[in-house]
VONURO-145298 format. One line per 4 residues: number of its first residue (from 1); their letters; for each residue x, y, z of C-alpha. Coordinates in nm, 3 decimals, m for minus. Layout:
// VONURO-145298
NUM	A	X,Y,Z  ...
// end
This chain:
// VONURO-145298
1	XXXX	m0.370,7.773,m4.242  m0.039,7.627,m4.049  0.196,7.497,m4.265  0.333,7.137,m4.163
5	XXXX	0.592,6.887,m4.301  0.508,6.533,m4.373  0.618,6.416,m4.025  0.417,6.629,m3.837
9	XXXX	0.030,6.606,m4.065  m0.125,6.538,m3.824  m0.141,6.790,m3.605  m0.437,7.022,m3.679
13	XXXX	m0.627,7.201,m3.453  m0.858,6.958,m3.405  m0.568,6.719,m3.282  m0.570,6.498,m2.941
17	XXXX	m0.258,6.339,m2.777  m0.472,5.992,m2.805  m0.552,6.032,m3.176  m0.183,5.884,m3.296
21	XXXX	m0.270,5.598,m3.045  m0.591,5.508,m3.183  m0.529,5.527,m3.546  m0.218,5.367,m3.414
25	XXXX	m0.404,5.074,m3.302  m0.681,5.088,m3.596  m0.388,4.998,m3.856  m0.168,4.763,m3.651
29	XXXX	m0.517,4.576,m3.587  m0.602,4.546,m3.943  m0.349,4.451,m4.057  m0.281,4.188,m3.854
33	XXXX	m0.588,4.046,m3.918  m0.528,4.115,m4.298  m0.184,3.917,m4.271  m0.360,3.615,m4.089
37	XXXX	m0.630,3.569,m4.292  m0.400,3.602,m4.611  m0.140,3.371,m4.456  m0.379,3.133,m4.366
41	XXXX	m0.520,3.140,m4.729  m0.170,3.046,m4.831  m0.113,2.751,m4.578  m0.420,2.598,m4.692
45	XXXX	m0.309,2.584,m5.069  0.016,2.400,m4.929  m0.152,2.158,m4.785  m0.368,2.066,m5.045
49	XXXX	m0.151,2.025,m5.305  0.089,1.802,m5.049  0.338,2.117,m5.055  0.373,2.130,m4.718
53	XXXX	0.314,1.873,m4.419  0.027,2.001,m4.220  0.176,1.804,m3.890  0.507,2.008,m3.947
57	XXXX	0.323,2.312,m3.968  0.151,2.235,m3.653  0.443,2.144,m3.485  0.614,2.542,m3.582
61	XXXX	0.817,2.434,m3.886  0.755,2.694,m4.139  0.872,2.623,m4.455  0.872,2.942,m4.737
65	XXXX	0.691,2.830,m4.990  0.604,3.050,m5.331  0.250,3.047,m5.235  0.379,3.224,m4.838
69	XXXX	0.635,3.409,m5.069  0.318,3.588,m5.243  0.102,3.570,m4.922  0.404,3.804,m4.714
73	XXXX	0.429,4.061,m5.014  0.018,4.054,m5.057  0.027,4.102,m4.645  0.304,4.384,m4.665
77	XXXX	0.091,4.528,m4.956  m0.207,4.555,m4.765  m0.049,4.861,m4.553  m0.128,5.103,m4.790
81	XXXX	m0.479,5.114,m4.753  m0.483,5.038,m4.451  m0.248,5.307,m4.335  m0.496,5.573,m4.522
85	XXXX	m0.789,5.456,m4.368  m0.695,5.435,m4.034  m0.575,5.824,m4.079  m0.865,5.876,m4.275
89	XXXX	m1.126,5.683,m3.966  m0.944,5.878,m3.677  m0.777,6.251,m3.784  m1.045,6.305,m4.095
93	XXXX	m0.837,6.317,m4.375  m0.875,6.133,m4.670  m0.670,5.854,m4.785  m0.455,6.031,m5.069
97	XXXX	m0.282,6.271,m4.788  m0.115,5.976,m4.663  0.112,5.943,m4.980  0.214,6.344,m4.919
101	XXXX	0.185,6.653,m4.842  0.046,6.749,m5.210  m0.259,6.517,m5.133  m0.170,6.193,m5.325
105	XXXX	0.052,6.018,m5.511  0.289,6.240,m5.695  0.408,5.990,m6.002  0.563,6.205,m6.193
109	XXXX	0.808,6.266,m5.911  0.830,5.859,m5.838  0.958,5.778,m6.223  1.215,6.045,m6.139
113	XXXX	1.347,5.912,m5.840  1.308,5.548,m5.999  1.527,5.647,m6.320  1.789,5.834,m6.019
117	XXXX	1.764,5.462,m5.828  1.772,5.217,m6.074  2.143,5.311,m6.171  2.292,5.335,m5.873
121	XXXX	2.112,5.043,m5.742  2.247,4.800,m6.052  2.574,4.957,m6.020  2.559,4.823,m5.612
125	XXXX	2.469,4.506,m5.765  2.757,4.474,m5.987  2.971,4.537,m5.711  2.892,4.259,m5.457
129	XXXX	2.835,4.011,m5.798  3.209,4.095,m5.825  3.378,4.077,m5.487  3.136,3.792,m5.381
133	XXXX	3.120,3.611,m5.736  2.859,3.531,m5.940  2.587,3.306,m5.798  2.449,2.999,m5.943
137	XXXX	2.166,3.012,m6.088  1.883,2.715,m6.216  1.587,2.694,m6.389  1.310,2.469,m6.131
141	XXXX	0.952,2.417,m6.149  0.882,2.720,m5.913  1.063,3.003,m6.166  0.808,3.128,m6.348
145	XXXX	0.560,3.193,m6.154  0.817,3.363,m5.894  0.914,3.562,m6.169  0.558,3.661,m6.189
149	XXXX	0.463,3.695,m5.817  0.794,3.960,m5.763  0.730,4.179,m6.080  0.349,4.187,m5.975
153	XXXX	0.398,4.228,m5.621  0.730,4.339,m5.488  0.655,4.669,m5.582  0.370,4.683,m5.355
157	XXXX	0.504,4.485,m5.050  0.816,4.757,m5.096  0.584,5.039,m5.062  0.355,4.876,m4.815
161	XXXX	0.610,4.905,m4.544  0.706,5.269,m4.639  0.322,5.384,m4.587  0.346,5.191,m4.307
165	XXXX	0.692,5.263,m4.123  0.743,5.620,m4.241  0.362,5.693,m4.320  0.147,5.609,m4.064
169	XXXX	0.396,5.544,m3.777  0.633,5.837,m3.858  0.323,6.092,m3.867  0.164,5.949,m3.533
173	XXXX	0.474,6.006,m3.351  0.580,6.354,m3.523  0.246,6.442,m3.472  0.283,6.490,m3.074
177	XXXX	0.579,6.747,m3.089  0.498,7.105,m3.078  0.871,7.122,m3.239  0.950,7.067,m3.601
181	XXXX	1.250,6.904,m3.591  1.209,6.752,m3.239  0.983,6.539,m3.424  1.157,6.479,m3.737
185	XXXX	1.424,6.305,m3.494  1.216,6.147,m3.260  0.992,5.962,m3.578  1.289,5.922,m3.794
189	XXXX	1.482,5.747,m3.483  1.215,5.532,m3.366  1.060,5.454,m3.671  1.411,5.348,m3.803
193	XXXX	1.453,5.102,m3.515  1.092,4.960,m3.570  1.218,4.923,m3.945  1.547,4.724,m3.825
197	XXXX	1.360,4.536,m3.556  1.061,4.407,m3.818  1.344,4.248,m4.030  1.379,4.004,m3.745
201	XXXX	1.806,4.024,m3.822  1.995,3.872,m3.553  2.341,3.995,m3.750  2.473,4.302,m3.599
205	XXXX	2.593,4.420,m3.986  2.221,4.352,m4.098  2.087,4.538,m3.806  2.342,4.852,m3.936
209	XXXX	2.168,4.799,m4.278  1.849,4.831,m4.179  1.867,5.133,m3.947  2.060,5.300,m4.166
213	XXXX	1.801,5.249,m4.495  1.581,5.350,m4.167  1.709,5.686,m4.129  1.816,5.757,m4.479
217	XXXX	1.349,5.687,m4.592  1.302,5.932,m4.321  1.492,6.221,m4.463  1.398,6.104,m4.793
221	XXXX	1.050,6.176,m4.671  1.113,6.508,m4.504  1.330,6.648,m4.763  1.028,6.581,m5.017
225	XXXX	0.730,6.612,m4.865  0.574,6.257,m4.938  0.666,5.869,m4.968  0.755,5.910,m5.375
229	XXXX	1.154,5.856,m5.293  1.155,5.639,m5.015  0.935,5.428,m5.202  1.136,5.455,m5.483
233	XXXX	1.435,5.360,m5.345  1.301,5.071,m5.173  1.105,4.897,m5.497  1.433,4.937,m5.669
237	XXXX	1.635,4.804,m5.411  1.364,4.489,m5.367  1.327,4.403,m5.707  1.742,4.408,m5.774
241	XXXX	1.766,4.221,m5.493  1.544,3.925,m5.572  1.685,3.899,m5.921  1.832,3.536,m5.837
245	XXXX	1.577,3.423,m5.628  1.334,3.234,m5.875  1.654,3.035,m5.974  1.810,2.973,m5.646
249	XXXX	1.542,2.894,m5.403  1.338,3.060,m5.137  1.544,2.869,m4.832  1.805,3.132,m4.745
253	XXXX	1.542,3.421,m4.861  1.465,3.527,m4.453  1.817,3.382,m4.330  1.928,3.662,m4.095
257	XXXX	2.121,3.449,m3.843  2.411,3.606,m3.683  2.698,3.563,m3.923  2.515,3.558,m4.246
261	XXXX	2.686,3.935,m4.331  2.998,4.169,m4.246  3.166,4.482,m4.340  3.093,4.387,m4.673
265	XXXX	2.767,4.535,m4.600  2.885,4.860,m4.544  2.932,4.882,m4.940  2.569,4.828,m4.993
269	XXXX	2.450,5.127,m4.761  2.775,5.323,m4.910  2.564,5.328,m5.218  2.224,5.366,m5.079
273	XXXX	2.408,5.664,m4.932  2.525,5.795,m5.272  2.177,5.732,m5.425  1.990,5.936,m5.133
277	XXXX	2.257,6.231,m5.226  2.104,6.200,m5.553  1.739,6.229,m5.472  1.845,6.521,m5.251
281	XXXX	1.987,6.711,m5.519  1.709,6.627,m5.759  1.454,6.765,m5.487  1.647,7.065,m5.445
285	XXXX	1.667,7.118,m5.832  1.326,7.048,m5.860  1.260,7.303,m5.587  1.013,7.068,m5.416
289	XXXX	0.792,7.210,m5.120  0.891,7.039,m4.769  0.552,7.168,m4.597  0.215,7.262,m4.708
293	XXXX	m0.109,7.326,m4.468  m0.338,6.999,m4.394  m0.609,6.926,m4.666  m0.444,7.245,m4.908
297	XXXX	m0.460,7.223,m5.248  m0.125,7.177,m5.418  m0.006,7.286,m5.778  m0.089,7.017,m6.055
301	XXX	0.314,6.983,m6.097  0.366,6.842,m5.767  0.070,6.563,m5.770
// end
C-alpha cells in the first residue's frame, strides 16, 4: 500500500480529479445550512426575551449577543462531523481518518501538545497584559453563563475550523498533486489565505496574524501526521484569549477594522512561532510517523 502524508489522503487509487470538488461542496453545503439553522435558533431566543429588536435585525444591524456568541462556536463546532462525513460520503473512508493519519483522534498526543501550549501561550499573555496594561474587568448579568458557553464550547469551535481549514480543505487540494510537497505548499498556501480571509480582518497586521497561524497549522499538520497540534495550539490560544471577555463585553469581540492592531502583533505570532518550535521538537522526540498508507492500521501508541 502507498504511503501518504496527511495533506495528500486522499489520493488512492480509486481517486478522481472531481472527488475533492464534490466532498468539497458536500461540507461547505452542510454546513452552511448547519450555521443557518443554528443562527436562526439563536435570533429567535433574542427576540423573545426583548434582547434584540427584531426591526433592527431586519434592517442588517447585528448585534453579538451571548446567545449568537454560543450559536457561532456551536456553528464552527459543527465542522467536525461534517468534515468526516463528507470524506467519509465521497472518497469511502470513515470519519476517524479525518483527525489523522493513525485513523482517529490521537489524545494522548493532544494533552502533550496542550501541556507544550498552554505555557507559552500564558507567557504571550503576560506580555501584551504588560506593554498594553491590564484591562478592566466587571462582573454583569451575562458572566456566568459566558464563562460557561467558552469552557464548554471554545474548544470545539477551535477545532471545528482546524478539521475544517486544514482537514477537509487542505486534503482536497493536496489531494490533486502527484507531488508531495507540491501539495504541501499549494494546501498550506491556500488554505492559509482561506484561514485569514474567514476572519473577515480588514487590518493589514491582523491579516499577517492570521496567515501566519495559517501556515504555521499546516506544518503543524504535516510534521505530525494529524490535527492533534494544530488543534492544540488553537484551543489554547482561544480560550487565553477570551479570558476577559465575560467581564468586558462581547462589542469589540469581532472588531477587525483597519487600525484596531500594529506591530505589536508581531509579538503574538513571535510566540506562536516559539510554541510551533516546540511541538516540532516534541514530534521529532517522539519520533512521530509523517505518512502511513490510507485505511492502515497504526500502532496503539500513536491513536
Amino acid at each position: 500500500m502507498t504511503q501518504r502524508e496527511y495533506h495528500e489522503f486522499f489520493r488512492t487509487p480509486r481517486f478522481r480529479w472531481w472527488k475533492p470538488l464534490l466532498s468539497l461542496g458536500m461540507f461547505v453545503a452542510t454546513w452552511f445550512l448547519a450555521n443557518l439553522a443554528i443562527g436562526l435558533v439563536a435570533v429567535i431566543y433574542d427576540w423573545s426575551t426583548g434582547r434584540v429588536d427584531p426591526q433592527a435585525t431586519m434592517a442588517g444591524e447585528i448585534t453579538l449577543t451571548p446567545a449568537l456568541f454560543t450559536a457561532n462556536n456551536l456553528a464552527l463546532a459543527a465542522a467536525i462531523p461534517l468534515a468526516g462525513l463528507s470524506a467519509w460520503a465521497v472518497f469511502g473512508q470513515r470519519p476517524k481518518w479525518i483527525s489523522s493519519i493513525a485513523g482517529g483522534f490521537r489524545w494522548s498526543l493532544f494533552w502533550r501538545f496542550t501541556a507544550v501550549a498552554v505555557p507559552i501561550l500564558l507567557l504571550s499573555f503576560g506580555t501584551e497584559v504588560l506593554i498594553g496594561g491590564p484591562p478592566e474587568l466587571v462582573w454583569n448579568p451575562d458572566s456566568l453563563f459566558l464563562i460557561v458557553v467558552i469552557l464548554l464550547t471554545t474548544p470545539f469551535q477551535a477545532a471545528g475550523e482546524e478539521y475544517g481549514v486544514r482537514g477537509i480543505l487542505a486534503r482536497s487540494i493536496g489531494s490533486w498533486f502527484s507531488s508531495s510537497r507540491v501539495g504541501l505548499v499549494v494546501a498550506g498556501a491556500v488554505t492559509s489565505v482561506v484561514f485569514m480571509f474567514l476572519h473577515g480582518a480588514q487590518d493589514p497586521w491582523l491579516n499577517v496574524y492570521y496567515f501566519g497561524v495559517g501556515v504555521i497549522c499546516s506544518l503543524l499538520v504535516w510534521r505530525t501526521g494529524g490535527l492533534e497540534a494544530a488543534v492544540a495550539l488553537h484551543v489554547v490560544n482561544n480560550l487565553i484569549g477570551e479570558i476577559t471577555l465575560p467581564f468586558g463585553g462581547l462589542e469589540s469581540m469581532f472588531d477587525r477594522q483597519a487600525g484596531v492592531a500594529g506591530p505589536e502583533i508581531l509579538i503574538q505570532i513571535s510566540f506562536t512561532i516559539g510554541l510551533a518550535a516546540a511541538m516540532w521538537w516534541v514530534s521529532k522526540r517522539l519520533g512521530i510517523p509523517r505518512s502511513s498508507a490510507p485505511a492502515a492500521v497504526q500502532p496503539e501508541s500513536w491513536r
